[in-house]
C-alpha positions in Angstrom: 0.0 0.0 0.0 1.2 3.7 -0.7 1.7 5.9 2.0 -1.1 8.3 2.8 -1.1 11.4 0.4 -1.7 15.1 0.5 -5.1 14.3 -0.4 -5.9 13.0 2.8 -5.9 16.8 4.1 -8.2 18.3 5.6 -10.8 20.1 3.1 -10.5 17.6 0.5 -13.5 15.2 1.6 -15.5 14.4 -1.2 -19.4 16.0 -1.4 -21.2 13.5 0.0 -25.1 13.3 -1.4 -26.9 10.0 1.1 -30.3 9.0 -0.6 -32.8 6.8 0.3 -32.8 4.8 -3.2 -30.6 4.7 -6.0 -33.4 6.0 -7.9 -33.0 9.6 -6.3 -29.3 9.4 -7.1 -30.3 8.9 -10.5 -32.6 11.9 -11.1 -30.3 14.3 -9.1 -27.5 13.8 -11.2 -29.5 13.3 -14.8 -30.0 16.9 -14.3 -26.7 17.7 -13.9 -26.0 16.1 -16.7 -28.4 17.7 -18.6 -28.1 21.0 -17.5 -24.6 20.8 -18.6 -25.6 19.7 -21.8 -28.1 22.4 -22.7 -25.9 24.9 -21.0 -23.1 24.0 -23.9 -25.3 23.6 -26.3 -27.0 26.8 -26.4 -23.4 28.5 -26.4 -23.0 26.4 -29.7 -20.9 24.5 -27.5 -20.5 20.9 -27.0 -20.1 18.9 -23.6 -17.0 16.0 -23.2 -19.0 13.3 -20.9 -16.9 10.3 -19.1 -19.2 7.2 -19.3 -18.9 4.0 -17.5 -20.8 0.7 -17.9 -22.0 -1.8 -15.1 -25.3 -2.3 -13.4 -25.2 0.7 -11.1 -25.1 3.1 -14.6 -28.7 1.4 -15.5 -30.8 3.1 -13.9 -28.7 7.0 -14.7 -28.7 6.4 -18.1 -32.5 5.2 -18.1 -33.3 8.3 -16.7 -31.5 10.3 -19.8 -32.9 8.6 -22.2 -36.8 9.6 -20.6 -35.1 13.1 -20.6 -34.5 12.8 -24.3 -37.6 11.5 -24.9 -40.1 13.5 -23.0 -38.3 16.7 -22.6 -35.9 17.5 -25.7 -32.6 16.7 -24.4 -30.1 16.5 -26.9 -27.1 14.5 -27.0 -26.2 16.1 -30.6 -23.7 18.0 -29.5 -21.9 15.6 -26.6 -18.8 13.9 -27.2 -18.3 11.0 -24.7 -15.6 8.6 -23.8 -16.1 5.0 -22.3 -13.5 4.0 -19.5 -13.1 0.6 -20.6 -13.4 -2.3 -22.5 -12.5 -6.2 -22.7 -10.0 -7.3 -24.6 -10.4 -10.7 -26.4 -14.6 -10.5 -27.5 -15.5 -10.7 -31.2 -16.5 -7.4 -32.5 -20.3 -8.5 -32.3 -20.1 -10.1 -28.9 -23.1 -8.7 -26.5 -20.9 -8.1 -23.6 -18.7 -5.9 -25.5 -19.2 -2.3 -23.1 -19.9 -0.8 -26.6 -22.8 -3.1 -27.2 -24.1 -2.7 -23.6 -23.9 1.0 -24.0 -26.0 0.9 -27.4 -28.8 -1.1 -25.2 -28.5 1.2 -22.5 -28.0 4.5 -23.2 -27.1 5.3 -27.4 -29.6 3.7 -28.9 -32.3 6.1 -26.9 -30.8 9.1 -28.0 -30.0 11.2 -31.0 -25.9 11.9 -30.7 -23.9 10.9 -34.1 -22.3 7.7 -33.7 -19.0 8.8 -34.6 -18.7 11.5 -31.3 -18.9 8.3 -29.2 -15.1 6.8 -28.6 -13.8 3.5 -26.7 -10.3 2.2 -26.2 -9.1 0.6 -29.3 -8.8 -3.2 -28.2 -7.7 -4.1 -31.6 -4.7 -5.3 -33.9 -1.8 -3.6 -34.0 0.7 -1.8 -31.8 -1.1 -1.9 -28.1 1.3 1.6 -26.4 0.2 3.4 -29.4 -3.6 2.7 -29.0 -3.4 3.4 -25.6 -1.3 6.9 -26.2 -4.1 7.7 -28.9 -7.3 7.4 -26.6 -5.3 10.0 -24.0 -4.1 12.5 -27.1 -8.3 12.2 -28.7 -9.8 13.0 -24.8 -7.3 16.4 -24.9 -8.3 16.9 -28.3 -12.0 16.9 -27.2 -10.9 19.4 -25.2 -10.5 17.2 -22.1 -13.6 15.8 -19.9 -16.0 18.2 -18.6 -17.6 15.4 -15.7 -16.7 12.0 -15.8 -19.3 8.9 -14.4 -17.4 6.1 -12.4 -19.3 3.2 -10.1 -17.1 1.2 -7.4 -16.1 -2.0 -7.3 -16.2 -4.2 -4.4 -12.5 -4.4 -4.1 -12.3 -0.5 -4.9 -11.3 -0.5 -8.1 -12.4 2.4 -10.5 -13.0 1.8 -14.1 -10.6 -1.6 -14.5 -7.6 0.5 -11.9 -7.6 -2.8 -10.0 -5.8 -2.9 -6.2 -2.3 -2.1 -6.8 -3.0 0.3 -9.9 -0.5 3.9 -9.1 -1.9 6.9 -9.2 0.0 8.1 -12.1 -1.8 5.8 -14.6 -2.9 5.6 -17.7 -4.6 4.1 -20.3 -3.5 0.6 -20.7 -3.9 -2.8 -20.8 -4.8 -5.1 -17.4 -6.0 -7.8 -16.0 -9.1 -8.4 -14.4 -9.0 -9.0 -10.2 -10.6 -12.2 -9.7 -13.3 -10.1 -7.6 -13.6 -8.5 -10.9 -14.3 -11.4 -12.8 -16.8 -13.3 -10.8 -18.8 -10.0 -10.6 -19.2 -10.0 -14.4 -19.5 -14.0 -14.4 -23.2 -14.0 -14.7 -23.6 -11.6 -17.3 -21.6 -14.1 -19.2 -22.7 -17.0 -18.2 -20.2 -18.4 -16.2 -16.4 -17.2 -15.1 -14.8 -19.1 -17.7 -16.5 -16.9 -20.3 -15.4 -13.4 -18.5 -12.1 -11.8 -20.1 -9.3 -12.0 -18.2 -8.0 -8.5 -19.7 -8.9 -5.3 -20.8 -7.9 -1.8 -21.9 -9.1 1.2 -19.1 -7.7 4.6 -18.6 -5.7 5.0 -15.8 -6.3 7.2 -12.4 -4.3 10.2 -14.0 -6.6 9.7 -16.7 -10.3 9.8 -14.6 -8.2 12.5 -12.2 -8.4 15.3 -15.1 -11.8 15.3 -15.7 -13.2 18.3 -14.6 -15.9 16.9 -12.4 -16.3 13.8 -10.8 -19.7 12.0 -10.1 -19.5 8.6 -8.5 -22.2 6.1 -7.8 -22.1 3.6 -4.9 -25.1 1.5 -3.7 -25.6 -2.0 -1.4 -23.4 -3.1 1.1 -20.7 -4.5 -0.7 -19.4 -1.3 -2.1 -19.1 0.0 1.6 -15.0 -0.6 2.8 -14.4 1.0 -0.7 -16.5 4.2 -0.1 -15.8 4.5 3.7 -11.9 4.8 1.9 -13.2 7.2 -1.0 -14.8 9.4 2.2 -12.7 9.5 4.4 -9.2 7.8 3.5 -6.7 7.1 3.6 -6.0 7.2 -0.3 -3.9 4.1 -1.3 -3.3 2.2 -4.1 -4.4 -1.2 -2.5 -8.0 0.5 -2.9 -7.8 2.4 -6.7 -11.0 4.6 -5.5 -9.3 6.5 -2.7 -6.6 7.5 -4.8 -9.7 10.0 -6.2 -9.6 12.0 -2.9 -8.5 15.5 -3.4 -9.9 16.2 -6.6 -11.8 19.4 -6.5 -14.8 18.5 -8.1 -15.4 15.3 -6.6 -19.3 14.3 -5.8 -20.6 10.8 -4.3 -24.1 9.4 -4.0 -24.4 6.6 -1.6 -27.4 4.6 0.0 -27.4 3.8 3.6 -26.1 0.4 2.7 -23.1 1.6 0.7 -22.6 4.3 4.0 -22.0 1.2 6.2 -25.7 2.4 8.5 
């Protein structure tokens, strides 16, 4: 484990937003997104969103889609960027994160297919993929708020236990915590991935804003870290402390009450 950082001083606690279900967690920060959204787009603007994949995300991006739908929000104009994605899966495999985000969130709303990005998990030279998903997110003109969920064993986006603070995207593999998470979605552990590309701490650190999602009480030892520390890299999520933009939802569960 790293020694405890500067982001452990006082100050730097993250804004912490309890709710009684994640369904309030959902609406509250919908409309965050969305006033973000129109905000850039009536400026002729355009808004650089951090997405993220996983059962917690469900229920957010639900909630978009009925903002699109029944009150006009567009997602013309937004660029986004996926964290992650498994290395190893045919193009046309369901559990690809680009084929759950099309079920989830892009196919319910009207932004251009080609101002949607993921790491590149195909052929060819793997440092220079990596190096070009890092140079297109400061090209977009960085991220303006960034969506992350928790993992069990605190890892954020695939930053597993033991992932430093100063990294980027890259290729990893997958905690076995991680694996038998996703096992059922794939019908059985032998069918997960055991790697994947992800962008690194550094990477999620530069976003702009920060809006993180923890729910049930498995997800509680890694927010009690992300709330109050100490920020190590045995537990990828505390490593977020310090940011100044930094916002957590949490249910009672997830809060350890």
């Amino acid at each position: 484990m790293a020694p405890p950082s500067a982001s452990d001083a006082p100050g730097n606690e993250p804004d912490l937003r309890p709710v009684a279900r994640p369904e309030d967690a959902f609406r509250d920060l919908a409309r965050e997104i969305a006033d973000l959204v129109d905000d850039r787009t009536r400026s002729g603007g355009r808004a650089v969103l951090g997405l993220a994949t996983g059962r917690t995300m469900v229920g957010l991006y639900r909630e978009l889609a009925r903002l699109h739908r029944e009150e006009g929000l567009s997602f013309g104009r937004v660029v986004t960027f996926n964290l992650d994605e498994y290395c190893g899966l045919a193009p046309d495999h369901p559990e690809r994160m680009a084929a759950a985000m099309d079920r989830e969130l892009f196919d319910h709303l009207d932004q251009p297919p080609e101002q949607r990005h993921f790491p590149d998990v195909g052929e060819g030279d793997l440092e220079r993929r990596c190096d070009a998903y890092e140079r297109a997110i400061r090209a977009a003109g960085g991220l303006d708020l960034q969506l992350l969920g928790v993992g069990r064993n605190g890892h954020v986006a695939f930053n597993e236990p033991g992932s430093s603070a100063d990294s980027r995207t890259r290729r990893v593999h997958l905690a076995p915590a991680t694996r038998a998470d996703a096992a059922a979605t794939f019908g059985g552990l032998e069918a997960v991935p055991s790697a994947a590309l992800t962008v690194g701490i550094a990477t999620v650190k530069e976003a702009r804003a920060l809006r993180v999602l923890a729910f049930g009480a498995a997800k509680a030892a890694a927010v009690a870290r992300l709330v109050a520390g100490p920020a190590g890299d045995d537990c990828p999520v505390s490593l977020l402390r310090g940011h100044g933009d930094l916002r957590l939802w949490a249910d009672d569960a997830a809060l350890g009450r």
